[in-house]
mmCIF entry with sequence, helices, sheets and N, C-alpha, C, O atoms, coordinates in Angstrom:
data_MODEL
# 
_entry.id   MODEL 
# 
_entity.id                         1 
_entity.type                       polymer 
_entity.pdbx_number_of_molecules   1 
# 
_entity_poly.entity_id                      1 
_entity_poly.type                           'polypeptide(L)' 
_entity_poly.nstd_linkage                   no 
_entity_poly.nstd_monomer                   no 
_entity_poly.pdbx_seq_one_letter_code       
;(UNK)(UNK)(UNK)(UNK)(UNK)(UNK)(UNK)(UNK)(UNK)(UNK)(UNK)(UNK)(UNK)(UNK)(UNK)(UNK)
(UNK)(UNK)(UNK)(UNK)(UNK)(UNK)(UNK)(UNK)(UNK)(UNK)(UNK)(UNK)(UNK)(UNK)(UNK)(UNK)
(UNK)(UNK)(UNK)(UNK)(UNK)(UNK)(UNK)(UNK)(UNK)(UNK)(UNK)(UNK)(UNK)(UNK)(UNK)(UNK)
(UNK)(UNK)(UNK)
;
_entity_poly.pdbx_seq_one_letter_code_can   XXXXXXXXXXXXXXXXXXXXXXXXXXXXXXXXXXXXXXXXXXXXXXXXXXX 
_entity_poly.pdbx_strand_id                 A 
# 
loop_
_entity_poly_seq.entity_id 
_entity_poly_seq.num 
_entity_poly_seq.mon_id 
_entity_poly_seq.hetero 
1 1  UNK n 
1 2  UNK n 
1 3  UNK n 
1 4  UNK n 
1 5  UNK n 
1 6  UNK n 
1 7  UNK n 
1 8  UNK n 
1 9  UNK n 
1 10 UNK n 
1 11 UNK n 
1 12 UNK n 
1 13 UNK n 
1 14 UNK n 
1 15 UNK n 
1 16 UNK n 
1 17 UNK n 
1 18 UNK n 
1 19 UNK n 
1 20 UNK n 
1 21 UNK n 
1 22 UNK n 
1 23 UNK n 
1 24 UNK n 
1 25 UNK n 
1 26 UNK n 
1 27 UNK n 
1 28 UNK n 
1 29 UNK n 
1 30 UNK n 
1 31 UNK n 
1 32 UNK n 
1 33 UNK n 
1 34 UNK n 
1 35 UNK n 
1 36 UNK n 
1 37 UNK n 
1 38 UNK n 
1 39 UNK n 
1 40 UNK n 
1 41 UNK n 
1 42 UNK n 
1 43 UNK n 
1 44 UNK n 
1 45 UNK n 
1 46 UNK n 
1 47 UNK n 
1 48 UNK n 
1 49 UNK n 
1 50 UNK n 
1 51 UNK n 
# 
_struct_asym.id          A 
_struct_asym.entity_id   1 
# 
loop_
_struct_conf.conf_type_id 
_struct_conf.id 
_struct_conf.pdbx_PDB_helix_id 
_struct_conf.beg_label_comp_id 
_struct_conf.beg_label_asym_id 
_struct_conf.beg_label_seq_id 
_struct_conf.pdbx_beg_PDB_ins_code 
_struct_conf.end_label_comp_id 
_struct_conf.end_label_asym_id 
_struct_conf.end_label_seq_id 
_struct_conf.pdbx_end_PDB_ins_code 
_struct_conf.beg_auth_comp_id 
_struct_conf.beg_auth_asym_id 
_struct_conf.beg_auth_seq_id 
_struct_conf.end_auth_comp_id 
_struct_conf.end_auth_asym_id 
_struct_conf.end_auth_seq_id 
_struct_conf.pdbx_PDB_helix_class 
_struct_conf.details 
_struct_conf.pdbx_PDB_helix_length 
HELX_P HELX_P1 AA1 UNK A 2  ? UNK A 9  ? UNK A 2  UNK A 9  1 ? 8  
HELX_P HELX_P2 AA2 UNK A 17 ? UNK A 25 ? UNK A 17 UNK A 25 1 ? 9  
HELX_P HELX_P3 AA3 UNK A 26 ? UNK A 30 ? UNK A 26 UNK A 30 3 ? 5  
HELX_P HELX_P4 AA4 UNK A 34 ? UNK A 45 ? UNK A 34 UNK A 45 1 ? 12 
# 
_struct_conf_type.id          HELX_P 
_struct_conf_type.criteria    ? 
_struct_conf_type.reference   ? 
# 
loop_
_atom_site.group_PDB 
_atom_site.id 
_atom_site.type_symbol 
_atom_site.label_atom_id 
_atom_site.label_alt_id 
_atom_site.label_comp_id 
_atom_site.label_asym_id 
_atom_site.label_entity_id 
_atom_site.label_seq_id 
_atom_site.pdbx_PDB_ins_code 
_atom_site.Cartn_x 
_atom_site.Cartn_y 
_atom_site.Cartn_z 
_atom_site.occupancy 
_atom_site.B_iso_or_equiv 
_atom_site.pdbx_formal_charge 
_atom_site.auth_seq_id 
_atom_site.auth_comp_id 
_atom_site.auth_asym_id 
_atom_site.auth_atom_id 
_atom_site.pdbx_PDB_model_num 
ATOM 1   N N  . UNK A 1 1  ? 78.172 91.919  13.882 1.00 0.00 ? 1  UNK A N  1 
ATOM 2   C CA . UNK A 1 1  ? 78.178 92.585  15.173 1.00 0.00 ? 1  UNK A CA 1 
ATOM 3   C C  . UNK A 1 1  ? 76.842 92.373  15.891 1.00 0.00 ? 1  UNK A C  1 
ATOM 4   O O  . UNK A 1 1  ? 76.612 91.802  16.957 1.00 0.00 ? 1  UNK A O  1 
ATOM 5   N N  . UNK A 1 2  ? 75.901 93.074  14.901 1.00 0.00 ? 2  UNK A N  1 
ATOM 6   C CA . UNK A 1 2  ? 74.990 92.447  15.959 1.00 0.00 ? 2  UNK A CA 1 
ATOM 7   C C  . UNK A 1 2  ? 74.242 90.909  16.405 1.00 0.00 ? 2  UNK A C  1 
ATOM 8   O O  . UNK A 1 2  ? 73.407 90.602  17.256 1.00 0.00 ? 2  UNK A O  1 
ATOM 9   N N  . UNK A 1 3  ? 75.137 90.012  15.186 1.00 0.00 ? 3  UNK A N  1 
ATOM 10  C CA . UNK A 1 3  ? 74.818 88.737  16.032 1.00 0.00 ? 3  UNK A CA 1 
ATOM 11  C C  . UNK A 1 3  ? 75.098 88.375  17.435 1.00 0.00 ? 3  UNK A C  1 
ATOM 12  O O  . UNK A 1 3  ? 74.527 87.754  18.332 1.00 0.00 ? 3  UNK A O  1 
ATOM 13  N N  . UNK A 1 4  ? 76.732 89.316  17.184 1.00 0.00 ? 4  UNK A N  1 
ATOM 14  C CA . UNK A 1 4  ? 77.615 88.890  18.696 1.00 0.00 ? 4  UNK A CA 1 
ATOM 15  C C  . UNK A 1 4  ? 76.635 89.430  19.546 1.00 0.00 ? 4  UNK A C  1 
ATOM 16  O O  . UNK A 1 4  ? 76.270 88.656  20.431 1.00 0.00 ? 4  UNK A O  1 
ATOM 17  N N  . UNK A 1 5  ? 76.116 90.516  19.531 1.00 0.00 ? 5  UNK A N  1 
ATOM 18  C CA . UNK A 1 5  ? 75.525 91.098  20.748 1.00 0.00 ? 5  UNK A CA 1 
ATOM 19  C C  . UNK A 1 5  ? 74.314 90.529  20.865 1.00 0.00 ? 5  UNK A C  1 
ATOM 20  O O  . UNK A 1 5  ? 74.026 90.452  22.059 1.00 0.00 ? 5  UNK A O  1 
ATOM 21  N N  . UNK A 1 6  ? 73.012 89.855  19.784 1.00 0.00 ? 6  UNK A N  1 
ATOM 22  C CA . UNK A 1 6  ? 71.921 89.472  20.293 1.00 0.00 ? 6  UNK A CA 1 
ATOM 23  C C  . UNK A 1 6  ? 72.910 87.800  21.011 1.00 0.00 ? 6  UNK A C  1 
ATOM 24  O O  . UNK A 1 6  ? 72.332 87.369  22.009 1.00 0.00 ? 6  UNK A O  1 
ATOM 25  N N  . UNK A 1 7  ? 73.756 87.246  20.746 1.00 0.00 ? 7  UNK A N  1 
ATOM 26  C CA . UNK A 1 7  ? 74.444 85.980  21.437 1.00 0.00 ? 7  UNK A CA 1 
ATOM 27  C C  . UNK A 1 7  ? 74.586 86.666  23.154 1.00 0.00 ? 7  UNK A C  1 
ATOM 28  O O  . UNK A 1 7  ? 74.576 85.983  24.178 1.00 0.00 ? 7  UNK A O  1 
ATOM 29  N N  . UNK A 1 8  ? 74.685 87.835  23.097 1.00 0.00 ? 8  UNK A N  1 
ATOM 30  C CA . UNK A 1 8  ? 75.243 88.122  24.783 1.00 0.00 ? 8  UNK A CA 1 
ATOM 31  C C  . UNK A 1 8  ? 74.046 87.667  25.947 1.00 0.00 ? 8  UNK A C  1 
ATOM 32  O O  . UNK A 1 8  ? 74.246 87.160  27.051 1.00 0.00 ? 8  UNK A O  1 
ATOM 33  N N  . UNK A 1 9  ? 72.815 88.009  25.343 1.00 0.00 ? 9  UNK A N  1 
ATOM 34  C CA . UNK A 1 9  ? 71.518 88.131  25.864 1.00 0.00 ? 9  UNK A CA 1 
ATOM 35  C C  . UNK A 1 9  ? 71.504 86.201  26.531 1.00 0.00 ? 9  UNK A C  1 
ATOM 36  O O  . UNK A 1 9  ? 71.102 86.093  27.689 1.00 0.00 ? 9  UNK A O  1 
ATOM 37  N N  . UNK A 1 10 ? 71.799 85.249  26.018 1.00 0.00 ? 10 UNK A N  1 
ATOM 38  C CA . UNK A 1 10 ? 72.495 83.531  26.311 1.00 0.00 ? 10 UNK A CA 1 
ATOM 39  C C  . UNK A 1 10 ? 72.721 83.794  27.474 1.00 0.00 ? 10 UNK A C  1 
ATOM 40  O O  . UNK A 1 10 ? 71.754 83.362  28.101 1.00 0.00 ? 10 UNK A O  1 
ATOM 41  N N  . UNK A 1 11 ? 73.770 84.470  28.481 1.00 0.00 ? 11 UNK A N  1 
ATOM 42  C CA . UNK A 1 11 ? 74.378 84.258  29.029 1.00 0.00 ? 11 UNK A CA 1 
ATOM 43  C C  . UNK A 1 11 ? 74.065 86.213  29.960 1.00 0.00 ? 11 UNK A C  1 
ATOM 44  O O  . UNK A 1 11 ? 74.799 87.030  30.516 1.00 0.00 ? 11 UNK A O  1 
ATOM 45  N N  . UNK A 1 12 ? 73.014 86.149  29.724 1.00 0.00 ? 12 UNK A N  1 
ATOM 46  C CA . UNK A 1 12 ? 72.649 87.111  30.898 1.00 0.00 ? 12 UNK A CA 1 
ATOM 47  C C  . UNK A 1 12 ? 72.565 86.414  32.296 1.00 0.00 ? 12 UNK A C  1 
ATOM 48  O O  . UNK A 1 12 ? 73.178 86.950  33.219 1.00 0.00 ? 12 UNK A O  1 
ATOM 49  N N  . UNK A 1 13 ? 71.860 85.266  32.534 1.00 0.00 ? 13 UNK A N  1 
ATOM 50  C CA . UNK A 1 13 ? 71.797 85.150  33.616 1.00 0.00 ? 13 UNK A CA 1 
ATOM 51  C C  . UNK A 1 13 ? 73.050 84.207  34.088 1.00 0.00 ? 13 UNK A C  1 
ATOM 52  O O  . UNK A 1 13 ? 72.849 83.523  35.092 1.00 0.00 ? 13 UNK A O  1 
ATOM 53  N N  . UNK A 1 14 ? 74.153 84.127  33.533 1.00 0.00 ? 14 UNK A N  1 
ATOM 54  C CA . UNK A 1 14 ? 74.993 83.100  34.244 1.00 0.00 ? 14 UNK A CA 1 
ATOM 55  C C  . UNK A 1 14 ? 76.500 83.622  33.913 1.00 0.00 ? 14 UNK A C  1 
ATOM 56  O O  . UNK A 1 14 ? 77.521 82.942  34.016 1.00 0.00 ? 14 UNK A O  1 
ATOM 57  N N  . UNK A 1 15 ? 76.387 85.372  33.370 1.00 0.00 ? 15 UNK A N  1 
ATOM 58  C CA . UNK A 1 15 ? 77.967 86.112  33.297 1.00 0.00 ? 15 UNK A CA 1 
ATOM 59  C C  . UNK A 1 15 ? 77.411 87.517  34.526 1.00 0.00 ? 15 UNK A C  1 
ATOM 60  O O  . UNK A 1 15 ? 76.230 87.699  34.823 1.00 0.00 ? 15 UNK A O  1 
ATOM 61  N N  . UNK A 1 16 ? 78.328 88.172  34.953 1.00 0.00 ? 16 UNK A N  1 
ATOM 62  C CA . UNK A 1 16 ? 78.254 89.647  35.644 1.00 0.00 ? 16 UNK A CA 1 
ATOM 63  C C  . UNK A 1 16 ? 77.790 90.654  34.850 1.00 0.00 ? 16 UNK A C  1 
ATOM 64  O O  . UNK A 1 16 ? 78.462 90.875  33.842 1.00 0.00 ? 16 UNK A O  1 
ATOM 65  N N  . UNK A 1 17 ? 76.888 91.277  35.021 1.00 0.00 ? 17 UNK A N  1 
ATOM 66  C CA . UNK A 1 17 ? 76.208 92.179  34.483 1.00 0.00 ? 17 UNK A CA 1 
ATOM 67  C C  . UNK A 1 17 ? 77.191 93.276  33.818 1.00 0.00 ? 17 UNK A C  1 
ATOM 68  O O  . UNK A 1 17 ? 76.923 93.971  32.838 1.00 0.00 ? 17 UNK A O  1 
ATOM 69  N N  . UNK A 1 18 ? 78.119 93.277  34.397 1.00 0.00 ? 18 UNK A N  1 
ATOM 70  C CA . UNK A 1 18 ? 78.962 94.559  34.176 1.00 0.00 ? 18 UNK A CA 1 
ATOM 71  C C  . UNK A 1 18 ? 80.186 93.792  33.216 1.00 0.00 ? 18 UNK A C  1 
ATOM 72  O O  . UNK A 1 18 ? 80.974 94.511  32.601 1.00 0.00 ? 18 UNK A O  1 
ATOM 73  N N  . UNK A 1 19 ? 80.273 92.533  33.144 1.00 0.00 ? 19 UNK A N  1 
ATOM 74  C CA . UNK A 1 19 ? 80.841 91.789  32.311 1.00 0.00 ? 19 UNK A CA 1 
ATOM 75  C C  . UNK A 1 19 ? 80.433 91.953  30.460 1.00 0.00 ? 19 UNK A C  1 
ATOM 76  O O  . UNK A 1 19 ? 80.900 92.187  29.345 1.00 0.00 ? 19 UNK A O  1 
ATOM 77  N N  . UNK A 1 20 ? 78.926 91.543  31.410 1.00 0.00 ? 20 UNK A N  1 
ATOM 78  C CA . UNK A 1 20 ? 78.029 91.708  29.470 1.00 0.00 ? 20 UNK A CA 1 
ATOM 79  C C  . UNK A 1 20 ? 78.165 93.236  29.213 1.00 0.00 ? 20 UNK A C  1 
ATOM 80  O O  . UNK A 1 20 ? 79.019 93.511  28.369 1.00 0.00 ? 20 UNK A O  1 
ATOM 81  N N  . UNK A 1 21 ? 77.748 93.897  29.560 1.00 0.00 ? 21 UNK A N  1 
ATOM 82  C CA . UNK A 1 21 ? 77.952 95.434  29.142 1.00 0.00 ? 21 UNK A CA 1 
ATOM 83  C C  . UNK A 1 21 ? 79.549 96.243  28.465 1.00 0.00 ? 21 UNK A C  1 
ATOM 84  O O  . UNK A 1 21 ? 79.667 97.162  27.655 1.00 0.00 ? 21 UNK A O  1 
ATOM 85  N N  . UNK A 1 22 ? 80.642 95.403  29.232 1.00 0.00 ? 22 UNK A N  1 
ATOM 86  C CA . UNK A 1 22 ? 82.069 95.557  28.778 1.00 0.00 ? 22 UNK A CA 1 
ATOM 87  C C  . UNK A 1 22 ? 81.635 95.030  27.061 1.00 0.00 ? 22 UNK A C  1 
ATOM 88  O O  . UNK A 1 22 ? 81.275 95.777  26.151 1.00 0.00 ? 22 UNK A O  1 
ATOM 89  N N  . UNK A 1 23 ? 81.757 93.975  27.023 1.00 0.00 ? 23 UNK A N  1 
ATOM 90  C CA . UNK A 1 23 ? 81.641 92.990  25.667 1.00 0.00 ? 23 UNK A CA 1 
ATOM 91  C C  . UNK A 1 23 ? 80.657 93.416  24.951 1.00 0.00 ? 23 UNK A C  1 
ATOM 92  O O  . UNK A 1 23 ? 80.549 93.025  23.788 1.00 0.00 ? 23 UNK A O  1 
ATOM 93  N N  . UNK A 1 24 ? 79.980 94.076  25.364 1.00 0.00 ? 24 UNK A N  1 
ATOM 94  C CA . UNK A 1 24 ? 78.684 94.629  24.142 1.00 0.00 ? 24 UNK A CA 1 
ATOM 95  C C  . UNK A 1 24 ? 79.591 96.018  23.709 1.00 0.00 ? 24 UNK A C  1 
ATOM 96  O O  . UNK A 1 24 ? 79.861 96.206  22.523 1.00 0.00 ? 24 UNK A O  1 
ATOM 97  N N  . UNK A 1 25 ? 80.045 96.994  24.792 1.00 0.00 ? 25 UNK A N  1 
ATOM 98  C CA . UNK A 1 25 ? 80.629 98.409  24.470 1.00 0.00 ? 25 UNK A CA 1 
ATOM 99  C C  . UNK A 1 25 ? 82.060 97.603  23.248 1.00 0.00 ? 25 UNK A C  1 
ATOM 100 O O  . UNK A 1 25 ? 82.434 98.285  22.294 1.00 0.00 ? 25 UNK A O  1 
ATOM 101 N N  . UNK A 1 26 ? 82.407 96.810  23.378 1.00 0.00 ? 26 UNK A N  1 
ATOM 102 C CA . UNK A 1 26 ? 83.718 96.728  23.239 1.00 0.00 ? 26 UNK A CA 1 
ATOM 103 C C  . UNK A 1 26 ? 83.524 96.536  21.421 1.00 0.00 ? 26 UNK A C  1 
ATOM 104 O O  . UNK A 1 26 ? 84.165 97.193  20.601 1.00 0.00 ? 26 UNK A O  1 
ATOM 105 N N  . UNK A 1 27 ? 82.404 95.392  21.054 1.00 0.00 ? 27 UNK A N  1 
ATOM 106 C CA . UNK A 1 27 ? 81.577 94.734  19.734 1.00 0.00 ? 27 UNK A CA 1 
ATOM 107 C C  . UNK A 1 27 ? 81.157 96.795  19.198 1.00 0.00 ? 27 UNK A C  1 
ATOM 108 O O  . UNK A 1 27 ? 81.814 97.428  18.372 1.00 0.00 ? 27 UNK A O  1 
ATOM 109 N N  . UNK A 1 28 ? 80.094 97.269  19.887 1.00 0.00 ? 28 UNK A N  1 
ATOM 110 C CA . UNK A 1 28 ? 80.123 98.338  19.537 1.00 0.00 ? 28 UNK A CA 1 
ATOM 111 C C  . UNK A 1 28 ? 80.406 99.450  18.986 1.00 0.00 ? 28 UNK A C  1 
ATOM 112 O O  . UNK A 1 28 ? 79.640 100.298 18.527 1.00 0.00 ? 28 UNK A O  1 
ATOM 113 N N  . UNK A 1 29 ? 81.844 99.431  19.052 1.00 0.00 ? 29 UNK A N  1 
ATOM 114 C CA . UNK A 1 29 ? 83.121 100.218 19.293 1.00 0.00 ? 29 UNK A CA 1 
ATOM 115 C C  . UNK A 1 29 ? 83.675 99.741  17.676 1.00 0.00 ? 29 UNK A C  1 
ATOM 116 O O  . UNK A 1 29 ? 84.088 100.285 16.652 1.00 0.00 ? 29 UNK A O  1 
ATOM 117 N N  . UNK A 1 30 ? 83.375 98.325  18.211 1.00 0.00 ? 30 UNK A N  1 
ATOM 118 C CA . UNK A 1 30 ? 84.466 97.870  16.713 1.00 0.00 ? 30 UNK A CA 1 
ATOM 119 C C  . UNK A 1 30 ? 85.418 96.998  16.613 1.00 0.00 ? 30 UNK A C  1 
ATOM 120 O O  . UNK A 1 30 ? 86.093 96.439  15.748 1.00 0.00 ? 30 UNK A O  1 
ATOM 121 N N  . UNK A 1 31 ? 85.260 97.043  17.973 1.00 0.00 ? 31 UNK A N  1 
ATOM 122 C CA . UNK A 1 31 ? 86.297 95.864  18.308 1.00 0.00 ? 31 UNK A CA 1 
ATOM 123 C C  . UNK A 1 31 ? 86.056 94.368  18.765 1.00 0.00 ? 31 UNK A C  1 
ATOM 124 O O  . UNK A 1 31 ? 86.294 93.681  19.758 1.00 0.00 ? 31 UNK A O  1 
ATOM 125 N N  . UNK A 1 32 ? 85.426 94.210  17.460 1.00 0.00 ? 32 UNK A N  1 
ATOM 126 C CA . UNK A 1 32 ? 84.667 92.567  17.656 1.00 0.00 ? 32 UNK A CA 1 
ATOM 127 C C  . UNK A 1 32 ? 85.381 91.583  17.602 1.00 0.00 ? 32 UNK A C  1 
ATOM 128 O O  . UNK A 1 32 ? 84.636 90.640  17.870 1.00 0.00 ? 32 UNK A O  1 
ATOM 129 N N  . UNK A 1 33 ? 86.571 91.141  17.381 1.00 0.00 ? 33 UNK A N  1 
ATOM 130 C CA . UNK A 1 33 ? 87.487 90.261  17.701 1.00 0.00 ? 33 UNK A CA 1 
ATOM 131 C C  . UNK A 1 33 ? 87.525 90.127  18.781 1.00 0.00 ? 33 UNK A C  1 
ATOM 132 O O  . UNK A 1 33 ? 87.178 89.077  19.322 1.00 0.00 ? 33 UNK A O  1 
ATOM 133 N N  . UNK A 1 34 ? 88.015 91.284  19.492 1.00 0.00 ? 34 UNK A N  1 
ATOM 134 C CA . UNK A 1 34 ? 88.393 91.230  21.334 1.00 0.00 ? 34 UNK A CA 1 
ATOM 135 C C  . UNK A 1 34 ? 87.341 90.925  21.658 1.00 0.00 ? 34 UNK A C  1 
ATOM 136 O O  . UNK A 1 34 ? 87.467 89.701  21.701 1.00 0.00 ? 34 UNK A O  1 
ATOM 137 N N  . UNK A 1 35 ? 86.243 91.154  21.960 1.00 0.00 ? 35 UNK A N  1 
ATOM 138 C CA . UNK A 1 35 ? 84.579 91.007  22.620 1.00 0.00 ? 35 UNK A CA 1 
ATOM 139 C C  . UNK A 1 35 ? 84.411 89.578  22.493 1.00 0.00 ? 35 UNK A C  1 
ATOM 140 O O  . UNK A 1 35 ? 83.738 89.102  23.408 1.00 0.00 ? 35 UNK A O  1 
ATOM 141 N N  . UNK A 1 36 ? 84.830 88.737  21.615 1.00 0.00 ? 36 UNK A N  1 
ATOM 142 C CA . UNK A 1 36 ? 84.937 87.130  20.849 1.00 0.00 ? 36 UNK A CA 1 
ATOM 143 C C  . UNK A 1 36 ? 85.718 86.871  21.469 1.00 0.00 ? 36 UNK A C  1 
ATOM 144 O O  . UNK A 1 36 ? 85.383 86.040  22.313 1.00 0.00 ? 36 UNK A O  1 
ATOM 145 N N  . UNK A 1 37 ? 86.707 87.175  21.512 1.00 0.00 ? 37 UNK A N  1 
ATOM 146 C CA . UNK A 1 37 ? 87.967 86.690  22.885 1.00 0.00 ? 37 UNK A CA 1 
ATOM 147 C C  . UNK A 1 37 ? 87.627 86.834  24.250 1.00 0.00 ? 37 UNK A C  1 
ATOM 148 O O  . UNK A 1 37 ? 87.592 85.918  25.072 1.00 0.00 ? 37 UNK A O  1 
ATOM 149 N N  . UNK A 1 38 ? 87.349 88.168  24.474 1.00 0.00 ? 38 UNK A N  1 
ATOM 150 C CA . UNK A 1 38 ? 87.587 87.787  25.842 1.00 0.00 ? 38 UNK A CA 1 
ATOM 151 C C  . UNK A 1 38 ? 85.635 87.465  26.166 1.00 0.00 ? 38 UNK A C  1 
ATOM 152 O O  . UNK A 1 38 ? 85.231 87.784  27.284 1.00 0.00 ? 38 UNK A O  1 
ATOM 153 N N  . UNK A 1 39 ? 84.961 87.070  25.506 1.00 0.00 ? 39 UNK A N  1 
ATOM 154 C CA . UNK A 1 39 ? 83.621 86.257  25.840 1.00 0.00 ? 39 UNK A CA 1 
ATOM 155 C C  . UNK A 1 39 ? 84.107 84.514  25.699 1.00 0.00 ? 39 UNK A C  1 
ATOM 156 O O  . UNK A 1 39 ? 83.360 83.751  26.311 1.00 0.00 ? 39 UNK A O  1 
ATOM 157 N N  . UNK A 1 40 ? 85.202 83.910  25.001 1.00 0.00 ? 40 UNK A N  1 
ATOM 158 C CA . UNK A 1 40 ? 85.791 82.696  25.565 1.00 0.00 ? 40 UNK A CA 1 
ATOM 159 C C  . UNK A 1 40 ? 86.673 82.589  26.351 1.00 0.00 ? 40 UNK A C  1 
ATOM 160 O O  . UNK A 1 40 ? 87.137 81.530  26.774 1.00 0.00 ? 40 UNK A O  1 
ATOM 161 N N  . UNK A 1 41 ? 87.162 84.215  26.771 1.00 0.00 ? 41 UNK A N  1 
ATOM 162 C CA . UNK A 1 41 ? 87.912 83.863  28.282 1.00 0.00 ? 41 UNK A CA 1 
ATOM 163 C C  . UNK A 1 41 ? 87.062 83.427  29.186 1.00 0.00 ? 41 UNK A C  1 
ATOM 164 O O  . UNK A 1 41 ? 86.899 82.295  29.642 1.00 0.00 ? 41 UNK A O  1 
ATOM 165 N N  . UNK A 1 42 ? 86.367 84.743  29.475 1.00 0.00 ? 42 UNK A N  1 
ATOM 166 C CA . UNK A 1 42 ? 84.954 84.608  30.602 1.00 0.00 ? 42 UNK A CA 1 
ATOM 167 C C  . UNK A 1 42 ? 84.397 83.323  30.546 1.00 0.00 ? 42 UNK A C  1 
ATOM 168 O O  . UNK A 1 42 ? 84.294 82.617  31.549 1.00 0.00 ? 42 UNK A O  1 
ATOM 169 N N  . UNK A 1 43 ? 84.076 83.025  29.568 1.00 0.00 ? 43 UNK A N  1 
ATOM 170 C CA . UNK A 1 43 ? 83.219 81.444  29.590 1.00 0.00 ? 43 UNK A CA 1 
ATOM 171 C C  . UNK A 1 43 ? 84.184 80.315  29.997 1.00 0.00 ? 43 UNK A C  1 
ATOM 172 O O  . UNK A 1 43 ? 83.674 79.318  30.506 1.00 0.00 ? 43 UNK A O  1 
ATOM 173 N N  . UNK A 1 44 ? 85.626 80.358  29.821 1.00 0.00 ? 44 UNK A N  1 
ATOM 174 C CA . UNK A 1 44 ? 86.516 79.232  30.064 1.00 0.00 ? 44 UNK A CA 1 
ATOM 175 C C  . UNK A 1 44 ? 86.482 79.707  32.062 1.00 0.00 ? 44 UNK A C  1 
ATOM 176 O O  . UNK A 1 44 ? 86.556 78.869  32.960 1.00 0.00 ? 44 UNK A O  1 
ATOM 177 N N  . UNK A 1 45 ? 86.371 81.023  32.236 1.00 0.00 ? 45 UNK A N  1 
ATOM 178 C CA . UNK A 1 45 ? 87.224 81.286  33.781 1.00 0.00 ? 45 UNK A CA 1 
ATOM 179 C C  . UNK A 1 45 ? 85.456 81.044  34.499 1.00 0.00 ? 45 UNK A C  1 
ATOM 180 O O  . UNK A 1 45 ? 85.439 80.975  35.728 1.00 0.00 ? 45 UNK A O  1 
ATOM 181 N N  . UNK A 1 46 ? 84.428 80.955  33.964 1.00 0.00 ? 46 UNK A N  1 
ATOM 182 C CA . UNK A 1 46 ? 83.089 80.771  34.616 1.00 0.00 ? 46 UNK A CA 1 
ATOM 183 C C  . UNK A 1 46 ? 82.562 79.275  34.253 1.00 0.00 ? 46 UNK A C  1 
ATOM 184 O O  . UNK A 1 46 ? 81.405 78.855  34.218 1.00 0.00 ? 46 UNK A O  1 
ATOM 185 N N  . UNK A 1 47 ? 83.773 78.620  33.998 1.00 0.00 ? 47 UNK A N  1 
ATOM 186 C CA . UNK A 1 47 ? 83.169 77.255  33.317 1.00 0.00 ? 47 UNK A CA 1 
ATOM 187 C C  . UNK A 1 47 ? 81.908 77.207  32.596 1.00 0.00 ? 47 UNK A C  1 
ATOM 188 O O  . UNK A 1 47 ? 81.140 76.263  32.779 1.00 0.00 ? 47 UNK A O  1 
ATOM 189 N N  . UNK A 1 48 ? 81.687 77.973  31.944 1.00 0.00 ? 48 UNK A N  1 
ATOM 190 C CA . UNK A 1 48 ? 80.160 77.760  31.349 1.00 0.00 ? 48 UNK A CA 1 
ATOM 191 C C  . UNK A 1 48 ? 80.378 76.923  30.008 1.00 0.00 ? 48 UNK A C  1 
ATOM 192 O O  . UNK A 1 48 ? 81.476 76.990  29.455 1.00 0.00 ? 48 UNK A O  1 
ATOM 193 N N  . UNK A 1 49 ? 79.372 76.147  29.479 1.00 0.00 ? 49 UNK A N  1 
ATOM 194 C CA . UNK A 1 49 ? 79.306 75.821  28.226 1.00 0.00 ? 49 UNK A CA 1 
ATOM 195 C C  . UNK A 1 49 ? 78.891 76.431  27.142 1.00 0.00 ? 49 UNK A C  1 
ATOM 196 O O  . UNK A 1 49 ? 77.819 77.006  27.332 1.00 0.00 ? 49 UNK A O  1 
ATOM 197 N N  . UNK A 1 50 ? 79.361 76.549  25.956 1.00 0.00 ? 50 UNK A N  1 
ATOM 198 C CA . UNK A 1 50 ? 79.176 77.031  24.883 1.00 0.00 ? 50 UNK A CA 1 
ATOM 199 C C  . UNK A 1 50 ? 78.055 76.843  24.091 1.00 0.00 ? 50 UNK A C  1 
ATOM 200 O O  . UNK A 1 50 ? 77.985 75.810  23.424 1.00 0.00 ? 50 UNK A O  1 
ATOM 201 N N  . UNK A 1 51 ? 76.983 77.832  24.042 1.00 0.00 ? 51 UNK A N  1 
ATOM 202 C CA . UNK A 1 51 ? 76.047 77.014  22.816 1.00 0.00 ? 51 UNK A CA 1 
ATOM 203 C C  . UNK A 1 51 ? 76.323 76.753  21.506 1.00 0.00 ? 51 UNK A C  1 
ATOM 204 O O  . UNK A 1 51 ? 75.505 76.151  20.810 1.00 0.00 ? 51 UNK A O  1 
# 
């Protein structure tokens, strides 16, 4: 979990602020599958590349 979330900090400046904060609450929570999903939705619908 907290890899996923120090990984969010990547893509501060090129996701919606209120985007990263969903996906961190969501990892948080427990629900780190979904947060992994929908962080390769976002990245497929923002064309970004993957590190």
């Amino acid at each position: 979990m907290n890899k996923f979330i120090r990984s969010l900090g990547k893509y501060r400046e090129l996701l919606p602020k209120q985007t990263i904060k969903t996906l961190r609450g969501q990892a948080l929570s427990g629900d780190l599958k979904g947060a992994e999903k929908g962080l390769r939705k976002v990245v497929k619908k923002y064309d970004i590349q993957l590190p």
